[in-house]
C-alpha positions as CSV (number, residue, x, y, z in Angstrom):
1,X,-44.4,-70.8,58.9
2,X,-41.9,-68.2,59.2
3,X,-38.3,-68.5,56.9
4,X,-35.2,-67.2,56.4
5,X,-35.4,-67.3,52.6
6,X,-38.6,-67.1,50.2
7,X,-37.4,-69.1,47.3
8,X,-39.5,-67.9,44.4
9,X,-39.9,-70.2,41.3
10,X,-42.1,-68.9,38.2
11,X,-43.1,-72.5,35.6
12,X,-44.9,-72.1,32.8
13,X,-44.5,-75.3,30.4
14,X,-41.4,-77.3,32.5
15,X,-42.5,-81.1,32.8
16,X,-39.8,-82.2,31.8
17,X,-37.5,-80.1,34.1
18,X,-39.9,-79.3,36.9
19,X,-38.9,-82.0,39.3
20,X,-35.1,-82.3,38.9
21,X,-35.3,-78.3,39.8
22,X,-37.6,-78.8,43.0
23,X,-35.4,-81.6,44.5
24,X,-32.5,-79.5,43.8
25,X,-33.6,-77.0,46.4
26,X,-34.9,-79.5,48.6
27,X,-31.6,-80.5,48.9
28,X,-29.6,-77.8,49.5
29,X,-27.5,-78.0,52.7
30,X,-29.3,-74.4,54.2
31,X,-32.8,-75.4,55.0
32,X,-34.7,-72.7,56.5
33,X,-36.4,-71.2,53.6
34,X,-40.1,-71.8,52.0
35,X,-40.1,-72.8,48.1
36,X,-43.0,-70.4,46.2
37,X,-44.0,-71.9,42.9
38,X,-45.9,-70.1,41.0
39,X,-47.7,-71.4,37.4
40,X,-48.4,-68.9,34.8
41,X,-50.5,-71.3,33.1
42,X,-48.7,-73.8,33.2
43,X,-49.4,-77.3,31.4
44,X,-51.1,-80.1,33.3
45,X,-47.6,-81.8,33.7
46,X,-46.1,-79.1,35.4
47,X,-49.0,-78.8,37.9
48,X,-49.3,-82.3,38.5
49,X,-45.6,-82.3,39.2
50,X,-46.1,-78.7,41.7
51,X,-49.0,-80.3,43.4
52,X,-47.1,-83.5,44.4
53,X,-44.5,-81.4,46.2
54,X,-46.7,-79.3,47.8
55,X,-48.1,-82.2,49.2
56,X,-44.9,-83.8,50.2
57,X,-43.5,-80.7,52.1
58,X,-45.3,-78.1,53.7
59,X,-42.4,-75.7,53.2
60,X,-43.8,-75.4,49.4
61,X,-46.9,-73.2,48.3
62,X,-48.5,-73.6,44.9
63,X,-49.9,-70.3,43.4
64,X,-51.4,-69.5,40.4
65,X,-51.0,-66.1,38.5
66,X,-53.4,-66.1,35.3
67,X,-51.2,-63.0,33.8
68,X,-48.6,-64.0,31.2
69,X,-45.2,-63.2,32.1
70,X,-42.5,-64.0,34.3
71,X,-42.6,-60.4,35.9
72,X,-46.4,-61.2,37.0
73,X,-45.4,-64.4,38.2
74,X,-42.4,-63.5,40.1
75,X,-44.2,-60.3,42.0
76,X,-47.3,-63.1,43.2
77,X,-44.4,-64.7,44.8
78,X,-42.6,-61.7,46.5
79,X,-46.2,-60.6,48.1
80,X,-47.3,-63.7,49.2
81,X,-43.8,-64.1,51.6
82,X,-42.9,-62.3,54.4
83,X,-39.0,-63.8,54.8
84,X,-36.2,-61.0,55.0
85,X,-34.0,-62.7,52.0
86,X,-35.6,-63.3,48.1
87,X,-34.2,-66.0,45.9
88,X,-35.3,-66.6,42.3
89,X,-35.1,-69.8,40.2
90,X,-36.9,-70.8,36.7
91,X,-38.0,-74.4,36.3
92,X,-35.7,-75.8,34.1
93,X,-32.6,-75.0,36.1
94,X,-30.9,-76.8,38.9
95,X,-28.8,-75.4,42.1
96,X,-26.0,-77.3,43.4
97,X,-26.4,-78.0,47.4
98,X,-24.6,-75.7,49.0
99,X,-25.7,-72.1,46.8
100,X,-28.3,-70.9,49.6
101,X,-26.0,-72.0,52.4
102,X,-23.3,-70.0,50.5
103,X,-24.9,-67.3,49.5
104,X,-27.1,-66.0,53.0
105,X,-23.7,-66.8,54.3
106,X,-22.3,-64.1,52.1
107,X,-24.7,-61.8,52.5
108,X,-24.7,-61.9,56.2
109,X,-20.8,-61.0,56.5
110,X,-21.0,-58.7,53.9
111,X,-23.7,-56.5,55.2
112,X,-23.4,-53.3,52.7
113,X,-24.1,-55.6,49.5
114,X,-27.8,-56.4,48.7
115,X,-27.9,-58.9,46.3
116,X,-25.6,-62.1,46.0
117,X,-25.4,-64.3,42.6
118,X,-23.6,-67.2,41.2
119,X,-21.8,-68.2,38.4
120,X,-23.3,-71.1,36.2
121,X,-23.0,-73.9,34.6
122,X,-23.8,-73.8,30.8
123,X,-26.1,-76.6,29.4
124,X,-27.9,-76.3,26.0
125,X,-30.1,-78.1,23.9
126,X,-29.1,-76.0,20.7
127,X,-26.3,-76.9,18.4
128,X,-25.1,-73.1,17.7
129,X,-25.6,-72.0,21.0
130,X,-21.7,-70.3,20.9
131,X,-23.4,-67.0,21.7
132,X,-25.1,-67.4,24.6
133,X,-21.8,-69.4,26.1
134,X,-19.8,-66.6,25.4
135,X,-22.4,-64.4,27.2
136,X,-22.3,-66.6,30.0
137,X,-18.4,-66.7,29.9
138,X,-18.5,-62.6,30.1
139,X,-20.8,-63.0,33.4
140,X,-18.7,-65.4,35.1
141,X,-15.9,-63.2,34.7
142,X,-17.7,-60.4,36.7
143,X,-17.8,-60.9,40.7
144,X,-17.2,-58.2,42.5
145,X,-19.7,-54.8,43.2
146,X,-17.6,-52.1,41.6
147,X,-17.3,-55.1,38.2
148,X,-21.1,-55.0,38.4
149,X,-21.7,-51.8,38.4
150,X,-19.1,-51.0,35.9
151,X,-20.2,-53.7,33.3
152,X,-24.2,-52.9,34.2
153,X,-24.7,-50.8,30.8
154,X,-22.7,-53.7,28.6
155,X,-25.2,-56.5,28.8
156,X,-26.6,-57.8,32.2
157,X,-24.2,-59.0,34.1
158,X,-26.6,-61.2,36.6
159,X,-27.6,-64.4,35.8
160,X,-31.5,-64.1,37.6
161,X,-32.0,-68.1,38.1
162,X,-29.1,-67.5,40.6
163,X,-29.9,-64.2,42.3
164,X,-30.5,-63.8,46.3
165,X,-31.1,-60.6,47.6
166,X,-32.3,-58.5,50.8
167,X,-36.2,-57.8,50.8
168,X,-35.5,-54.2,52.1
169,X,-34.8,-53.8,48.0
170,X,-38.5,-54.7,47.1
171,X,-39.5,-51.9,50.4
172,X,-37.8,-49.4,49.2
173,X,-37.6,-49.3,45.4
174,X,-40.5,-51.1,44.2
175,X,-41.8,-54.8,42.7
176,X,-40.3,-55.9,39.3
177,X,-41.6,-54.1,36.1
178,X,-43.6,-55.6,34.0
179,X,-43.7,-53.2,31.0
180,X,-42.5,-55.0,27.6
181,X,-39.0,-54.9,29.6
182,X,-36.5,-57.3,30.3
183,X,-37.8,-57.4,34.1
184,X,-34.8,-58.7,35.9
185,X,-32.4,-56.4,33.9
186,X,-34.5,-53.2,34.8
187,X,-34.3,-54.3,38.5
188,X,-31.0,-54.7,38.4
189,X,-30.5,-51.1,36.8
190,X,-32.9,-49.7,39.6
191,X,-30.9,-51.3,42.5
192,X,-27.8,-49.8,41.1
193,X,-29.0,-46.5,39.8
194,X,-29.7,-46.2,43.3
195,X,-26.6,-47.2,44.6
196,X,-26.8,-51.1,46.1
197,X,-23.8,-53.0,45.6
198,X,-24.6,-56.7,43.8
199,X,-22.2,-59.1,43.8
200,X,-21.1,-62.8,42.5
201,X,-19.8,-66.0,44.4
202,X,-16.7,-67.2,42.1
203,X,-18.3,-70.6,42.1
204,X,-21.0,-72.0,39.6
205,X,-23.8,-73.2,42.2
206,X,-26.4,-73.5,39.5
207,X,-26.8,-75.4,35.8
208,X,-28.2,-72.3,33.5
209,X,-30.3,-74.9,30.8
210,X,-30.4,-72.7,27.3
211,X,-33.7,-74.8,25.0
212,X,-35.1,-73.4,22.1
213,X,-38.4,-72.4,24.0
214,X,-36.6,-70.8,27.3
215,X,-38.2,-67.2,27.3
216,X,-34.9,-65.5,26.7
217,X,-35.2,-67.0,23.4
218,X,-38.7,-66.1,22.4
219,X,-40.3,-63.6,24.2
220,X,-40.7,-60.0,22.9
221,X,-39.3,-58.4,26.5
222,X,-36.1,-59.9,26.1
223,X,-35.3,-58.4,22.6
224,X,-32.4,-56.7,21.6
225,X,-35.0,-53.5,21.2
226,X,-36.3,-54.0,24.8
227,X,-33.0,-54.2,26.0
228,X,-31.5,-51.1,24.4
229,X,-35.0,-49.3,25.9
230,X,-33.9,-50.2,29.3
231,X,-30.4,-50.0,28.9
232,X,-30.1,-46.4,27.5
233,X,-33.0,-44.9,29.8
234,X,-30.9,-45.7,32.9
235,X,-27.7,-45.1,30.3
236,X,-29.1,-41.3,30.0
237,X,-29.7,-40.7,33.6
238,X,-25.9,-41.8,34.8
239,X,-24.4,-39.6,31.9
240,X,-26.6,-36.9,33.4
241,X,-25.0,-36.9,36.5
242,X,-21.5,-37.1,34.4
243,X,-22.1,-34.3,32.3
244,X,-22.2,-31.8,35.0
245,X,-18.6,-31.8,35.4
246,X,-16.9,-34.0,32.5
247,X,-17.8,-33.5,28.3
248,X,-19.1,-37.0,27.0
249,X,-17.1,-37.9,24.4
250,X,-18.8,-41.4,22.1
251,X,-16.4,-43.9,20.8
252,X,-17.0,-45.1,17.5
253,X,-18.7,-43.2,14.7
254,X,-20.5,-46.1,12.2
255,X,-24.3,-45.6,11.3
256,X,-25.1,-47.8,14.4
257,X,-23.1,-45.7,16.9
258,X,-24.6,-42.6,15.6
259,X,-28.1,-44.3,16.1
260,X,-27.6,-45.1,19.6
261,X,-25.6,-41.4,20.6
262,X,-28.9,-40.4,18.7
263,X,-30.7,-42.0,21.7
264,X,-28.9,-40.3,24.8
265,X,-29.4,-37.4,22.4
266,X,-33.0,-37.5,22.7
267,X,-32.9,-38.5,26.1
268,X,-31.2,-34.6,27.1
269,X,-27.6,-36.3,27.1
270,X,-25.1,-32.9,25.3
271,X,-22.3,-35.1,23.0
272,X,-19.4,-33.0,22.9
273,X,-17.4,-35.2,20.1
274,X,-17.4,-38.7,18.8
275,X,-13.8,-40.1,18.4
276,X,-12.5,-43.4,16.9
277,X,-8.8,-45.0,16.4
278,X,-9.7,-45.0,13.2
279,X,-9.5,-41.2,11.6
280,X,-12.4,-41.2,9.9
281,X,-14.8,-37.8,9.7
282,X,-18.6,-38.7,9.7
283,X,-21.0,-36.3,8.8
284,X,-23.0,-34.3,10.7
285,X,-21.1,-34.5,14.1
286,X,-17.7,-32.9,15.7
287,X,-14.9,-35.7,15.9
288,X,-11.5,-36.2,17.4
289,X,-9.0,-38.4,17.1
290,X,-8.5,-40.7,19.7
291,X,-4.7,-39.8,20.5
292,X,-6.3,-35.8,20.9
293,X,-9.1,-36.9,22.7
294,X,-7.0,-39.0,25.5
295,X,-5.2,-35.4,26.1
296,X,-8.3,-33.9,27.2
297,X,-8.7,-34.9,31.1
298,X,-12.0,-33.1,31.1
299,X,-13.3,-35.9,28.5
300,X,-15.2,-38.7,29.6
301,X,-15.6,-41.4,27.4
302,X,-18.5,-43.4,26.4
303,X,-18.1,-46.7,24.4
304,X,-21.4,-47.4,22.4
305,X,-19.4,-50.3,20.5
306,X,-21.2,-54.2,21.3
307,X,-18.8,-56.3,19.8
308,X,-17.3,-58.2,22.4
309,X,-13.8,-58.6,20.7
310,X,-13.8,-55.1,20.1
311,X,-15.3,-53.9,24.0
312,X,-12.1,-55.7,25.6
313,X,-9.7,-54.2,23.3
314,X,-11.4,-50.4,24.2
315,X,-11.2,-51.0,27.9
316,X,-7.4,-52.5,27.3
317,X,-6.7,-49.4,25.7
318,X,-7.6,-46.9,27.9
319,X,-6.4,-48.9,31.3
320,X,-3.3,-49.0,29.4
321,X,-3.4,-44.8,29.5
322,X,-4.2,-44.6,33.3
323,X,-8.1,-44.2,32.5
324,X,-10.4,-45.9,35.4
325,X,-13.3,-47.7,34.8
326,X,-16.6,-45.4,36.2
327,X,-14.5,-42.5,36.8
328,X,-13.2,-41.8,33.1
329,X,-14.7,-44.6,30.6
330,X,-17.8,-46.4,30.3
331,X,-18.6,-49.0,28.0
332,X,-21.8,-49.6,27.4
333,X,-23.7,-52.0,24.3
């Protein structure tokens, strides 16, 4: 049965949530799409609970894929549908009835972007979960293609239970990877690196649940190490493309900084200076004050500085002395 959508929805161990998540797609207000679950072996709950829909609505296909990981799971799903438009979910979220009907509507009048999220609803489990809310908060904030691309080397700035996109991505630049990577990050970085605009609906059309056993949590791929690995590969090859006609300058200079330059370093990336508002002289590398480095116009600057606090005040800073975002600065975790 042909579709417009291919709804693709990896479950592992989601008894407990698996049902609330189907009927929330079953009763979104656009209905031409098939629902694709796929267990990636899953408990006997969960496929009990897959099983009964599949029964109930021959718009839904139960597949197993017997290799761990969401990247396995999610790539079953993209080759077993055929439908010109991809949407992801996890099964212990739930969409609000109108995010497919608002989102192919988006992507239809807007058709030089590729891939359409949401915002979301925070819901956790966990007690000290401030973290991840103010992660969520960042993401919200970002909605339009040039904030996407601009915050892509930052954290990620797609929440993936919410993401639609064209399938002409997966034709032309490849299935997700499933290396020990943060998969939908990498994708993400690939669309981009090669140019396709991603953008946001300014609405929260889906309730992101944070538990102490969601995979963000606990799996090895979504590490702070396996995110640095993806971010600074892709990190390298932009400045690479920068550094033929600007000098990269890093803000900050602490051990950690100099760690992570260390990376692009090693990854063919020529660091002309490191500068800092505070005048401090490491060893081992040239470094400019701030006020003498914002003189330079040949100077593009790269912050390598995560705290979040900290990131807003940089990019204040330097929009304050007629810096652009992409074209003279970069902040990047």
């Amino acid at each position: 049965m042909s579709s417009l959508i291919d709804l693709i929805l990896p479950f592992y161990q989601n008894a407990d949530t698996l049902e609330a998540a189907i009927q929330s797609l079953i009763d979104q207000t656009f209905q031409d799409f098939k629902i694709i679950l796929v267990s990636n072996n899953a408990d006997d709950g969960s496929i009990s609970i897959a099983q009964k829909w599949q029964s109930k609505d021959d718009r839904i296909q139960l597949l197993f894929e017997p290799r761990q990981g969401v990247a396995y799971a999610f790539n079953t799903g993209i080759l077993a549908g055929q439908s010109p438009f991809i949407a992801r979910m996890d099964g212990d979220d739930k969409a609000e009835p109108e995010k497919l009907e608002k989102q192919i509507k988006y992507l239809k009048d807007n058709p030089q972007v590729a891939a359409v999220a949401t915002q979301t609803s925070f819901s956790s489990s966990i007690k000290a979960s401030e973290g991840f809310l103010h992660f969520v908060n960042w993401q919200n904030a970002i909605i339009s293609p040039e904030e996407h691309f601009n915050a892509r080397f930052y954290e990620s700035p797609v929440a993936n239970p919410t993401i639609l996109f064209r399938r002409e991505l997966i034709d032309q630049y490849g299935l997700v990877d499933t290396s020990d990577a943060p998969e939908d990050y990498e994708l993400y970085l690939r669309w981009m690196d090669h140019g396709e605009q991603i953008a946001k609906l300014p609405e929260p059309l889906l309730t992101w649940n944070d538990h102490p056993n969601r995979l963000t949590r606990t799996h090895q791929n979504y590490s702070e190490e396996s995110f640095q690995n993806v971010r600074y590969s892709y990190l390298a090859k932009y400045l690479n493309e920068v550094g033929r006609d600007r000098e990269i300058v890093i803000c900050g200079a602490s051990k950690n900084i100099l760690l992570k330059a260390n990376r692009l370093q090693e990854a063919g990336i020529w660091i002309t200076a490191h500068t800092d508002v505070i005048h401090r002289q490491p060893d081992g590398v040239n470094f400019i004050p701030l006020s003498k480095a914002l003189e330079n116009k040949s100077f593009y600057f790269v912050s390598l500085i995560a705290k979040r606090d900290v990131y807003q005040e940089i990019k204040k800073l330097f929009l304050s002395k007629g810096l652009t975002e992409g074209e003279d600065f970069i902040l990047a975790g």
